[in-house]
N, C-alpha and C positions, 0 to 999 in steps of 0.2 A: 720803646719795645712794642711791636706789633704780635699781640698772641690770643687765644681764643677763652682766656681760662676769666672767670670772674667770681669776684670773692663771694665767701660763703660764711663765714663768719669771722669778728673781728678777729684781729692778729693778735689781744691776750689771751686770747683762750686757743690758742695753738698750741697742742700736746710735746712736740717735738722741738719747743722754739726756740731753745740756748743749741740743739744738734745745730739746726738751719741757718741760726747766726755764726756761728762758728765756722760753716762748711760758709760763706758767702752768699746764703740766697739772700734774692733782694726780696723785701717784706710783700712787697705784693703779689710775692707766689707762694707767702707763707701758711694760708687759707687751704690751698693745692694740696701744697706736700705738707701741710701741719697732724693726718691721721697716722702718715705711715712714716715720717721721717723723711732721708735720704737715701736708708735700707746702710744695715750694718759696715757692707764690703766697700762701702763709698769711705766712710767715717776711718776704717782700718787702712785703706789708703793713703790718710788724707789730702785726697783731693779737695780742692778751696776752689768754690766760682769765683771767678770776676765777670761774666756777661751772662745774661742768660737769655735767649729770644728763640723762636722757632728756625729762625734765619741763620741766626749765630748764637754760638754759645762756647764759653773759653772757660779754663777751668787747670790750677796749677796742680801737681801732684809730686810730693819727695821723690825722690833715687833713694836715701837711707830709708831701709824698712821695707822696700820690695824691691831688692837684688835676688838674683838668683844665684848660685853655687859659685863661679866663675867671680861673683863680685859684681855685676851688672848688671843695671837693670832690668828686670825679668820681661822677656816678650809679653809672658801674660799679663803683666803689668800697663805694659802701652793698649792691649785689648781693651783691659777693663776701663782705661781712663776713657779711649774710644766711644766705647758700647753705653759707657755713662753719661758722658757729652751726647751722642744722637739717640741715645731713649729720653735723658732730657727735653732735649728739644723735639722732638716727634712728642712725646707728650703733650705740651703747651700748644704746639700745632691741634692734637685731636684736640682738647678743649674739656669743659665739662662732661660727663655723662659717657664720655668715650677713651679706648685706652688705648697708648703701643701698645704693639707686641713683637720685639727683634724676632725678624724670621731670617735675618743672614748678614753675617759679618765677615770681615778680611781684611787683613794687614799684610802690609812690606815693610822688614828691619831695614833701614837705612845707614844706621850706623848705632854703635852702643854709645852708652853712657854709664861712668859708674861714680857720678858725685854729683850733686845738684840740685836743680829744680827742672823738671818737664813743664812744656803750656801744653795744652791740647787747645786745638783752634778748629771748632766745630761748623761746616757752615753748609746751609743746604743746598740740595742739587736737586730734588724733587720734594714740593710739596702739595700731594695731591689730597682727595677726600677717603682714599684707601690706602694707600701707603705715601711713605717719608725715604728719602734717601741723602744722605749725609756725608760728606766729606771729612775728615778727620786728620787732622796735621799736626803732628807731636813734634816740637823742637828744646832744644837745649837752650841755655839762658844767654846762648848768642846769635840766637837764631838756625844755627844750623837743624837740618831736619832731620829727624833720629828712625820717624816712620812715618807710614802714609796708611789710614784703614777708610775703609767705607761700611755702612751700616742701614738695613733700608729694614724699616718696620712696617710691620701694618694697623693698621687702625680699625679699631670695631668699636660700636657698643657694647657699653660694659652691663651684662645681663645682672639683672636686679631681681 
């Protein structure tokens, strides 16, 4: 994995460190995200990593527990696993000392789903020193493709 972030303190003393093992992060980003967690609406999801890189980043999420009315899987649902996969990875892209910040997202429903498991298959298309732009490819667990989002953040120093 090729990413910008370098550890800051060991991984026992990570605040958040049974969330992060639980959601998938691999330990060497547990220093990263060990202050704030993965943020509540990740975990109520559950979404689970299985890759994490600025490049790529993939990441499973239920159908039970966010259907909407109709019984299937809720659009906003395919969003949020989206907007989580490319803030992830635009984060790891800015590195230390600097943050995303999603300034614009967009999805196409492809087709529903109303049982399973979703992958979200994150992989970048821009990564500059100002902003990130990210591909995002949701499919069902036979590959077909359920939606397609893009998500392009920007990148600043994080004021101290």
């Amino acid at each position: 994995m090729m990413d910008n972030f370098t550890p800051g303190q060991p991984a026992e003393e990570v605040r958040f460190k049974d969330e992060l093992i639980t959601a998938g992060v691999p330990e060497q980003l547990h220093d990263w995200l060990g202050e704030f967690g993965i943020g509540a609406l990740v975990v109520k999801m559950g979404i689970r990593f299985l890759e994490m890189s600025p490049e790529r980043t993939v990441a499973t999420m239920p159908v039970e527990g966010n259907t909407q009315v109709a019984g299937i899987l809720h659009g906003g649902a395919h969003v949020v696993l989206a907007e989580t996969l490319g803030s992830f990875a635009a984060g790891m892209h800015a590195g230390p000392g600097r943050q995303a910040l999603g300034i614009e997202v967009g999805a196409t429903h492809h087709r529903a789903i109303a049982a399973g498991t979703v992958t979200g298959t994150c992989t970048a298309i821009h990564l500059g020193r100002t902003l990130t732009t990210h591909e995002i490819v949701m499919t069902d667990e036979h590959g077909r493709r359920l939606s397609t989002a893009r998500i392009t953040n920007l990148i600043r120093d994080i004021n101290t």
